[in-house]
C-alpha positions as CSV (number, residue, x, y, z in Angstrom):
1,X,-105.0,58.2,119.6
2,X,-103.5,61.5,121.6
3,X,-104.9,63.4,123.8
4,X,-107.6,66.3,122.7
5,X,-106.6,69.7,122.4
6,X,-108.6,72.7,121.1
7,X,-105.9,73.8,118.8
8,X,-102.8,71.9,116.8
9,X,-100.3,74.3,115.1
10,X,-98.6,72.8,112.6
11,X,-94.5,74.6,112.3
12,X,-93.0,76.1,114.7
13,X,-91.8,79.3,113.0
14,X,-91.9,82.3,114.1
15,X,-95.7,83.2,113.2
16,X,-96.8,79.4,114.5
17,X,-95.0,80.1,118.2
18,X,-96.9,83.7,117.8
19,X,-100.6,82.4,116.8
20,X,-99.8,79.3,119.4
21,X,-99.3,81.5,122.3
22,X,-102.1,84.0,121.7
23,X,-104.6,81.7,121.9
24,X,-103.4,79.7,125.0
25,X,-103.8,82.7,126.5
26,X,-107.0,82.6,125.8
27,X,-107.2,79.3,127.9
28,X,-106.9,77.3,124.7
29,X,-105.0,74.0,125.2
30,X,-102.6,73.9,122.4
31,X,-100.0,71.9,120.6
32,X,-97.4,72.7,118.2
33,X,-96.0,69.9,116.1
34,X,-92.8,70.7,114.5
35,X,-90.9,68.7,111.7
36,X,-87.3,69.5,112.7
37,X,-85.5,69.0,115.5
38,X,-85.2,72.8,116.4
39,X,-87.6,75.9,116.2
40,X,-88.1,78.7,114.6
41,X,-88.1,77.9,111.5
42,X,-86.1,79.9,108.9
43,X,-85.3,82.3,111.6
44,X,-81.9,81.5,111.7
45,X,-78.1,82.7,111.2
46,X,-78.0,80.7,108.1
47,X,-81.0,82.7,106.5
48,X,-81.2,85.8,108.2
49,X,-79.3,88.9,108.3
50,X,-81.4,92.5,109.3
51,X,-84.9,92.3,110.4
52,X,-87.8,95.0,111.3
53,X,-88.8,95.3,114.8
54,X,-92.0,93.4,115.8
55,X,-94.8,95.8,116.1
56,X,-96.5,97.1,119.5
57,X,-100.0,95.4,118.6
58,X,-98.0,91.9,118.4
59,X,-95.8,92.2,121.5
60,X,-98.8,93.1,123.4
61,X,-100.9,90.1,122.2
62,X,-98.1,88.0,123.8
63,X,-97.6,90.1,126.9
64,X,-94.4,91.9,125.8
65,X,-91.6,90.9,124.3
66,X,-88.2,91.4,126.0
67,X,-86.0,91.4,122.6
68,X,-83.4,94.1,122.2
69,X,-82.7,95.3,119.0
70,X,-79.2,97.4,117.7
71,X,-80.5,100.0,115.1
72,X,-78.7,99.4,111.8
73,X,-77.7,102.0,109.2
74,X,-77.5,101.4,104.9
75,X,-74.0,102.1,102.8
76,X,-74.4,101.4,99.2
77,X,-70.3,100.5,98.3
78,X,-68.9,101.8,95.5
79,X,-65.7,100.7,93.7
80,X,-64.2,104.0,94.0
81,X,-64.6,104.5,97.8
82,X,-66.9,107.0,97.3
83,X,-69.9,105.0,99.1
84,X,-73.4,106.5,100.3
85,X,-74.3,106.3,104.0
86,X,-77.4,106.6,104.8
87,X,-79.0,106.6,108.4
88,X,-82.9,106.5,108.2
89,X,-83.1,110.2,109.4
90,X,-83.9,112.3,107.1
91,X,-82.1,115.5,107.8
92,X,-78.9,113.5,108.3
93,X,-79.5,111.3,105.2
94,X,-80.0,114.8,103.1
95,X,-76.9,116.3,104.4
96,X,-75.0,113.3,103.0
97,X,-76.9,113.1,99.6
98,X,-76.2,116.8,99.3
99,X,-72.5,115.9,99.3
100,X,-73.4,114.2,96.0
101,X,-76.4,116.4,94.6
102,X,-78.1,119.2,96.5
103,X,-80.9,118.3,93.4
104,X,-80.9,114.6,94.9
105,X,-80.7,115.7,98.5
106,X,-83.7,117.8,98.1
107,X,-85.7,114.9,95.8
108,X,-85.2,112.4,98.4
109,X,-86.9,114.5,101.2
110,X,-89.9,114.7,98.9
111,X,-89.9,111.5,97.6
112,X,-89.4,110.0,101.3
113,X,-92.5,112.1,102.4
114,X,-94.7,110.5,99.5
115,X,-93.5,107.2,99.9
116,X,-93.6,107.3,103.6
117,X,-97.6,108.3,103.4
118,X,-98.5,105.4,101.4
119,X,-96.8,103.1,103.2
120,X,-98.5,104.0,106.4
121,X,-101.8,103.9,104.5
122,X,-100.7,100.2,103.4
123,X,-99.7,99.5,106.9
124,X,-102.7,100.5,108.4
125,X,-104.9,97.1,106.2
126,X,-101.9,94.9,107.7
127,X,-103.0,94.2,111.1
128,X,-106.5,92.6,110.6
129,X,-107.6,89.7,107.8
130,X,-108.2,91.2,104.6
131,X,-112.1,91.9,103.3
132,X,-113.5,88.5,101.7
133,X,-114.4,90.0,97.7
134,X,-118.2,89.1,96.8
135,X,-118.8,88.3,100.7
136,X,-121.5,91.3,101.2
137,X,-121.4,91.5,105.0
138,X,-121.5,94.6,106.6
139,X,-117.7,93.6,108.1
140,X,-115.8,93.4,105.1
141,X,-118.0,96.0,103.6
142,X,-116.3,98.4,106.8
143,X,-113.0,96.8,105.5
144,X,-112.9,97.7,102.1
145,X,-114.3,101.2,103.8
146,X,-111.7,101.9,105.6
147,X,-108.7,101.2,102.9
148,X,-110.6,103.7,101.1
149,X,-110.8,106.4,103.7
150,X,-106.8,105.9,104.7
151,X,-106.0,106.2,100.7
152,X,-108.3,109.3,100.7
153,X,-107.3,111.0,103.7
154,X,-103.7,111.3,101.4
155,X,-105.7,114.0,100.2
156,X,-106.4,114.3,96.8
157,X,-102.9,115.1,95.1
158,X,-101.4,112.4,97.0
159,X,-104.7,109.9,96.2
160,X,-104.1,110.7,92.3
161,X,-100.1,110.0,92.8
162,X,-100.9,106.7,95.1
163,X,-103.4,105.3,92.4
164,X,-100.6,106.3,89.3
165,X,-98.0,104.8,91.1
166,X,-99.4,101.3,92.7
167,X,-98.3,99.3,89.6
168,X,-95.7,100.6,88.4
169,X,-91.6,99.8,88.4
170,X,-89.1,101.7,90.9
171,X,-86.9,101.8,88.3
172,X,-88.6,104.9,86.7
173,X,-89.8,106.7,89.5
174,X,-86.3,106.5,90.6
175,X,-85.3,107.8,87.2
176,X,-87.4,110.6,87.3
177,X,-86.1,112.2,90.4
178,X,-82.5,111.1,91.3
179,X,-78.9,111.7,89.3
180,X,-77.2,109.6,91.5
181,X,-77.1,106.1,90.0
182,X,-75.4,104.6,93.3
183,X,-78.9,106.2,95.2
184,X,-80.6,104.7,92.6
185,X,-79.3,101.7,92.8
186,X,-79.3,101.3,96.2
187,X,-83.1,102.3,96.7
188,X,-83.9,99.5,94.1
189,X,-82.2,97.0,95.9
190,X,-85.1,97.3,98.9
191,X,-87.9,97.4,96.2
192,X,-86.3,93.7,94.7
193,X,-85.0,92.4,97.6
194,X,-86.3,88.6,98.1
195,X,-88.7,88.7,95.2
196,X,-88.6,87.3,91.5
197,X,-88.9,91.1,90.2
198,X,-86.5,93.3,89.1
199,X,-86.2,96.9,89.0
200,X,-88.0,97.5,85.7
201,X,-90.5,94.6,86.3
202,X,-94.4,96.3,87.1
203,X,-95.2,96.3,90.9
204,X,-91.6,96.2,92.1
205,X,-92.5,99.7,93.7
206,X,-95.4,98.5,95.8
207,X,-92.3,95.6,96.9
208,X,-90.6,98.4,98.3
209,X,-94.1,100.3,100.2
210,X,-94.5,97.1,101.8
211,X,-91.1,97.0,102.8
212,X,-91.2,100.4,104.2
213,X,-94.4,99.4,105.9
214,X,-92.5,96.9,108.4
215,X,-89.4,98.8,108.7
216,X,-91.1,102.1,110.9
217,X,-92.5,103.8,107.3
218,X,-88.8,104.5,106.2
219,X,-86.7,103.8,103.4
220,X,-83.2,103.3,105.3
221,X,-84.7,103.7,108.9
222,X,-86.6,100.4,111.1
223,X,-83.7,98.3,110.0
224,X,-82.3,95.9,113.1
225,X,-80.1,93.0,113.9
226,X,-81.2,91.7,117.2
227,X,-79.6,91.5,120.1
228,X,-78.0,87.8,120.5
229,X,-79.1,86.9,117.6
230,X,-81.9,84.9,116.0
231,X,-81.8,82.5,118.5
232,X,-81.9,85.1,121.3
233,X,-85.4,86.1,119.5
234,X,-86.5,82.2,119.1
235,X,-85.9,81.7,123.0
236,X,-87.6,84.3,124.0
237,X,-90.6,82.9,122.8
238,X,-90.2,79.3,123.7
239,X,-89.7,81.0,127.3
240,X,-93.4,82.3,126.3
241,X,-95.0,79.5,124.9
242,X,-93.7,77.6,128.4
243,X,-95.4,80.2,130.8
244,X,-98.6,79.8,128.8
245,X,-98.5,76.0,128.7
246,X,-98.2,75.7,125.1
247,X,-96.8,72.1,124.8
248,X,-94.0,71.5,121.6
249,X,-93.3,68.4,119.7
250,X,-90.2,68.8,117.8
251,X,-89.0,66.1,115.5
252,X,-93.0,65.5,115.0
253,X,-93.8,65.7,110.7
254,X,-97.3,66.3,110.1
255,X,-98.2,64.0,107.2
256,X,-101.6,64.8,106.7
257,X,-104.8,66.3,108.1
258,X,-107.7,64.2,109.3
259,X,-110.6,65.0,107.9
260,X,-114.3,63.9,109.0
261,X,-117.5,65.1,107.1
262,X,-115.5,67.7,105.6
263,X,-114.1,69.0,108.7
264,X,-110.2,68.9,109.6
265,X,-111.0,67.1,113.5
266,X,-106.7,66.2,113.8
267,X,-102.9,65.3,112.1
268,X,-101.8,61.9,111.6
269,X,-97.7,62.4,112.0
270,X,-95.3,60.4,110.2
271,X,-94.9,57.6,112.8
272,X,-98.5,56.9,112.2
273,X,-99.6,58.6,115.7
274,X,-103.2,60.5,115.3
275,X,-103.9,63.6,117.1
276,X,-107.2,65.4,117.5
277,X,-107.9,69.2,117.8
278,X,-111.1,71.4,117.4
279,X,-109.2,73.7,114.7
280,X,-105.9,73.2,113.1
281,X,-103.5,75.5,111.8
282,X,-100.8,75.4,109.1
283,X,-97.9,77.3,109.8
284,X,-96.4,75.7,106.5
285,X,-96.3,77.5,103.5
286,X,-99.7,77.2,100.8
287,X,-98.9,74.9,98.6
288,X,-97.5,72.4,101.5
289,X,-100.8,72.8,103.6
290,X,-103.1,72.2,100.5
291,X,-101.4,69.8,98.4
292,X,-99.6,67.8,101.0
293,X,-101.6,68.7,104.4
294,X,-105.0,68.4,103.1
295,X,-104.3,66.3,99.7
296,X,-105.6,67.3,96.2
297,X,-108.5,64.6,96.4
298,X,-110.1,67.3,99.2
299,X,-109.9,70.0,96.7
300,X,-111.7,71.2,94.0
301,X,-110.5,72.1,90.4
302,X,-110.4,75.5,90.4
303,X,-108.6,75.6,94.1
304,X,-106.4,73.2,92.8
305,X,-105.4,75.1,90.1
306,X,-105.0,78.7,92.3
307,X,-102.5,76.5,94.4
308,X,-100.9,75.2,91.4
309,X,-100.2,78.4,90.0
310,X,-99.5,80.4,93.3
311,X,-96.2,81.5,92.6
312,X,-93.4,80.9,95.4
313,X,-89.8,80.4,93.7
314,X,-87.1,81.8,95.8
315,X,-84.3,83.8,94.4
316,X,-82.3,85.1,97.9
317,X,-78.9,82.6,99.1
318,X,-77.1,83.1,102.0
319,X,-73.5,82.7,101.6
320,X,-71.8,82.4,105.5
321,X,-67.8,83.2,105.4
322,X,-65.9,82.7,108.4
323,X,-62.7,84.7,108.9
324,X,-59.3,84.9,110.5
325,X,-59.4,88.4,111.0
326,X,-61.4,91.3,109.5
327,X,-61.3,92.0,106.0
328,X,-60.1,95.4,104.9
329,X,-62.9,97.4,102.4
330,X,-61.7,100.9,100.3
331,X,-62.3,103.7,102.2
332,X,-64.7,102.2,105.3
333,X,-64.3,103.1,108.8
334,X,-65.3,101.1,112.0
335,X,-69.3,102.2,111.9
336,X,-69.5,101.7,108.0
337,X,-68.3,97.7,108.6
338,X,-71.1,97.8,111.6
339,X,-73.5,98.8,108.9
340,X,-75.5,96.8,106.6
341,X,-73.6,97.1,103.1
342,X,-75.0,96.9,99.6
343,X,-73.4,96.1,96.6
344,X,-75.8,97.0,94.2
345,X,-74.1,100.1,92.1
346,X,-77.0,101.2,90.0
347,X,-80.2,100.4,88.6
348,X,-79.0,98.7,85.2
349,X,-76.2,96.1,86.9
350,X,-79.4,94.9,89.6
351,X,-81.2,94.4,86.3
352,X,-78.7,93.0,84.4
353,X,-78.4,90.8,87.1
354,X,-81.8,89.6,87.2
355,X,-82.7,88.8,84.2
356,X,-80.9,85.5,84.1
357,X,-83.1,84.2,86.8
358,X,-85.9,84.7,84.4
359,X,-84.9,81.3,82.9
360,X,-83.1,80.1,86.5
361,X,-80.0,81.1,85.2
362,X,-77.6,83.0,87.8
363,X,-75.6,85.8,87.5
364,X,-72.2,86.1,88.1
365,X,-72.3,89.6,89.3
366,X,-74.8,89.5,91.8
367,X,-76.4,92.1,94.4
368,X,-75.3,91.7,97.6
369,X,-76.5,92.4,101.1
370,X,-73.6,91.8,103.8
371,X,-73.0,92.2,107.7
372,X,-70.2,91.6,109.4
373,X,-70.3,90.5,112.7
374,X,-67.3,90.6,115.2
375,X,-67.4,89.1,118.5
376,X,-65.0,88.7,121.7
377,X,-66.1,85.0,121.3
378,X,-65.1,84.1,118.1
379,X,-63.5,85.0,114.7
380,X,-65.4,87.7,112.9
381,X,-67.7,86.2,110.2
382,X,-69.4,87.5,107.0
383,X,-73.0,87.1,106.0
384,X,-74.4,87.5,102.7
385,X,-77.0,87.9,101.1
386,X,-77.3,86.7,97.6
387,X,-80.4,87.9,95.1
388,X,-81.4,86.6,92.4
389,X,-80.1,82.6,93.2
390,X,-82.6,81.0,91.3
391,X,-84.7,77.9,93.1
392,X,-84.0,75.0,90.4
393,X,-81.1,76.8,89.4
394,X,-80.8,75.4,85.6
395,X,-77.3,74.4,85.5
396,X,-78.5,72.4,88.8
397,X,-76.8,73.8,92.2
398,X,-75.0,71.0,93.0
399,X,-73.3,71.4,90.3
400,X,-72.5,75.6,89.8
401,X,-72.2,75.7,94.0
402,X,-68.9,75.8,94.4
403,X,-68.0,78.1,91.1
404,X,-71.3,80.6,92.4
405,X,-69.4,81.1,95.7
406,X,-66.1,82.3,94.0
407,X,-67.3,84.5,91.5
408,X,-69.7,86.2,94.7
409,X,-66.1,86.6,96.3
410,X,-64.4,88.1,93.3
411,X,-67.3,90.4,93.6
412,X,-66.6,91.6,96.9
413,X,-63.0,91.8,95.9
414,X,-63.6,95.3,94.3
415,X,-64.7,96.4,97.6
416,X,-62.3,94.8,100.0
417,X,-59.1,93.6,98.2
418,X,-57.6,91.1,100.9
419,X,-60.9,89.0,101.2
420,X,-59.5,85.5,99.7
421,X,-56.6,86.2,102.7
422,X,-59.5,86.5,105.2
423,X,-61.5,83.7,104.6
424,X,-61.1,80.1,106.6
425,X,-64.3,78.4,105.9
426,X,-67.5,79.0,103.1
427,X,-71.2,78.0,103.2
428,X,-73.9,78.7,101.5
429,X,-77.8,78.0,101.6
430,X,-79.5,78.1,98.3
431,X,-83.3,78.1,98.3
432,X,-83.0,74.4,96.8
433,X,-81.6,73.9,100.6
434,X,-84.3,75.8,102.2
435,X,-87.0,73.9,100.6
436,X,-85.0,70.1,101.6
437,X,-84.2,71.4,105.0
438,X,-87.1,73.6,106.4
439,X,-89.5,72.2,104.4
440,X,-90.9,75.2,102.6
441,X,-92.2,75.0,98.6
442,X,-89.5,76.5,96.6
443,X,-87.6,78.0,99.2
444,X,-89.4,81.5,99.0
445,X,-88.5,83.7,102.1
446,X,-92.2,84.6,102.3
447,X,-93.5,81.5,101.2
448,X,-95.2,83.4,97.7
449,X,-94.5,86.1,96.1
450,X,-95.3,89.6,97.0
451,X,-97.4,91.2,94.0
452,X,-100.2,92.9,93.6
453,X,-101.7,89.6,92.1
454,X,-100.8,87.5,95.6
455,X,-101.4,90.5,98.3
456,X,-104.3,91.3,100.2
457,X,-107.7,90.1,100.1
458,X,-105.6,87.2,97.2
459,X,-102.7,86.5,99.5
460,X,-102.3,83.1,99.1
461,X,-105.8,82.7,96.7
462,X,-108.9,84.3,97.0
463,X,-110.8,82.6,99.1
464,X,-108.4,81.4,101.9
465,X,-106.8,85.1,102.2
466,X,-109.1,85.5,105.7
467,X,-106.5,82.6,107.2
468,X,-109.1,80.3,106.3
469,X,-108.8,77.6,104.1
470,X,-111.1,75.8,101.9
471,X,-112.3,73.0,104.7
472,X,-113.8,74.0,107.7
473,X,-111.4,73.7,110.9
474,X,-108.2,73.9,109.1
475,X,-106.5,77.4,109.0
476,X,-103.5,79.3,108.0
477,X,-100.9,82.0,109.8
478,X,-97.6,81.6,108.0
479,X,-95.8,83.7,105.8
480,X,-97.7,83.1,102.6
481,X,-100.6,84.6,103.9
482,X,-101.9,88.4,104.3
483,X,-99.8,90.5,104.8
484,X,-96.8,88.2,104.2
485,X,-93.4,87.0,105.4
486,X,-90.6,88.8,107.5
487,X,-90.0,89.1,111.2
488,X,-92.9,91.1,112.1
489,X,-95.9,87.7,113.6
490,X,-98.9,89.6,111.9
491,X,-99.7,86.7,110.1
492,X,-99.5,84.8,113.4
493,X,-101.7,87.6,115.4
494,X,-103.7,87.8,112.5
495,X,-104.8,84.0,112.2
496,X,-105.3,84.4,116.1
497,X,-107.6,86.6,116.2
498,X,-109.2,85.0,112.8
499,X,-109.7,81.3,115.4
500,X,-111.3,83.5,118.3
501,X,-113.4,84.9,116.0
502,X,-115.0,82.2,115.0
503,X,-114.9,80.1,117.9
């Protein structure tokens, strides 16, 4: 038996490091037990490419946060060179879309403005546990409140257009008010990427307000690679965690939770060693922390069956190309390769892409996300991201790997002829690998999917979307719960202030 502690965080990811050090400084002794051998969990070069800043409320809970970030603009590729560029300003961006359509430069301001005042009313529910449904305190009664008065305060024109809007496909509002399919196109790609939804699937357009909601309420704009990389980011917190005396065990599986008088009191690891806590918090993803965490013979039928039906498949790849010497693209000048470019040329190729992952087939045309990075260091590299890789891919990845990375080159070959020339080495992380190597169900980027049916007040299942779980002393703060995955801690501050609470 180990020493006591008042709280053991269970993964050292991003949100787990986050929670771990907002409650140590609030003198709570705490340990973090992390599988691998490394932490940070899937913040890493091999999954990620652009991320949102972290917001002011969550840097302060740790005491600042010295990350730098570069500012990142969009430029949706088109075979013919004639490419959008987009900045995240909106009097810049409409100069360049009137170069297209003066009718599409116009549209966007408006349809910016709209989308830009839901998102901050959705933003505004992401920074403190959702309401509990059916709980009738006078708390989540102020909750539910206050949604409603941040909706309202749209005004009523804008309240009518939020409540038409909130469950419908991006596809058609798209439609409706731009001629430019590569816009289009490009727009759509935000409102799918890392989901199982495509364009013309219902709620993709919420996909995109919560997207806007992390990236500073814009559709291009609040898009960041940081400086010195992930691990620059993952460093800066251990250098955290270390001034507040949070103590790390890396290489350290959990294997279960120890439970006494239905109460979690502690994890057992896989060497067999027991550890004891007051509270205990999953950083793992929903299904792990109730079906392999806690065990199915603590739960209930009907919780078993949320969590058996909580949806968390992952459809995003990262395919890693190092190169010999930078790659030439049609018609691109130094700050378009420092950019993040999209392939994705229009609304009906990102959907005629997706609908093989329907039945975890993959296309082999797919949308593409890429940054390249140069450095005086090394040989300039090219990341990609790859949507709509099925988890469980059907023809088995193992198998279509090797094939899946050349027809995703031939792709980019339209773009920048002389690739195969460039290229010296090839990898690729498929969400089958994710879910073997950083132990997360299904290899979802934010552990579940974001819908309408698994967001707020249901994020992961109704009744553990407060970052409480079904047994008393065992919590969550990872990605799969409110307000969900991405760079931004919120579940992690969330969760925190969700212990102290109740402490």
């Amino acid at each position: 038996m180990s020493d006591n502690y008042d709280v053991i965080v269970i993964g050292a990811g991003h949100n787990g490091l986050v929670c771990a050090n907002i409650l140590a400084k609030k003198n709570r002794k705490v340990l973090i037990c992390e599988a691998r051998d490394n932490c940070g969990g899937l913040l890493e070069e091999s999954i990620t490419n652009f991320v949102p800043q972290i917001p002011m409320s969550v840097s302060s809970s740790l005491g600042g946060l010295p990350v730098k970030y570069k500012a990142k603009s969009s430029i949706a590729l088109s075979e013919s060179g004639q490419h959008i560029r987009l900045v995240g300003n909106q009097h810049i961006d409409h100069k360049v879309i009137s170069g297209f359509s003066s009718k599409d430069a116009d549209r966007y301001v408006e349809f910016h403005d709209k989308m830009s005042s839901f998102s901050k009313a959705l933003g505004s529910f992401m920074m403190a546990s959702p309401p509990r449904i059916m709980n009738n305190t006078f708390s989540d009664y102020f909750k539910l409140f206050k949604l409603g008065m941040n909706v309202r305060m749209l005004g009523k024109k804008k309240f009518n257009e939020f409540a038409r809007m909130i469950g419908l496909n991006i596809a058609d509002e798209l439609e409706d008010n731009f001629e430019n399919t590569l816009l289009q196109g490009l727009i759509a790609h935000d409102a799918v990427l890392g989901s199982n939804l495509g364009p013309r699937s219902p709620g993709s357009l919420i996909n995109l307000l919560f997207r806007m909601a992390t990236h500073d309420n814009s559709i291009f704009g609040g898009i960041y690679e940081i400086d010195g990389g992930s691990k620059a980011f993952v460093d800066t917190l251990l250098d955290i965690s270390n001034k507040n005396k949070v103590e790390i065990k890396t290489s350290s599986s959990v294997k279960r939770c120890i439970t006494e008088n239905d109460k979690a009191v502690g994890v057992e690891l896989h060497n067999g060693e027991k550890i004891y806590a007051k509270k205990i918090i999953s950083n793992a993803d929903p299904r792990s922390t109730y079906f392999s965490l806690l065990g199915t013979e603590n739960l209930d039928t009907d919780v078993k069956r949320r969590i058996k039906h909580h949806r968390s498949k992952g459809k995003v790849a990262k395919l890693s190309l190092s190169l010999n010497k930078q790659p030439e693209f049609i018609n691109c000048d130094k700050d378009d390769l420092e950019s993040r470019m999209v392939i994705a040329p229009s609304i009906d190729y990102i959907e005629e892409a997706f609908n093989p992952s329907k039945f975890d087939k993959l296309s082999m045309e797919p949308i593409l996300e890429m940054k390249l990075k140069n450095s005086d260091q090394s040989n300039p590299a090219l990341d990609i991201q790859v949507q709509y890789a099925s988890y469980g891919a059907q023809e088995g990845w193992d198998n279509i790997k090797d094939n899946y990375v050349d027809a995703v080159i031939k792709l980019i070959e339209k773009y920048a002829p002389d690739i195969q020339s460039c290229i010296e080495t090839k990898a690729i992380v498929t969400p089958d690998d994710i879910e073997k190597n950083f132990h997360v169900t299904g290899g979802h980027w934010h552990h579940g999917e974001i819908q309408i049916d698994q967001l707020f007040m249901l994020r992961p299942i109704p009744g553990a979307s407060q970052y409480r779980t079904h047994l008393d002393g065992l919590y969550m703060c990872g990605a799969g719960t409110h307000p969900g995955g991405g760079l931004t801690g919120i579940p992690g501050r969330n969760a925190a202030q969700a212990i102290l609470e109740d402490a």
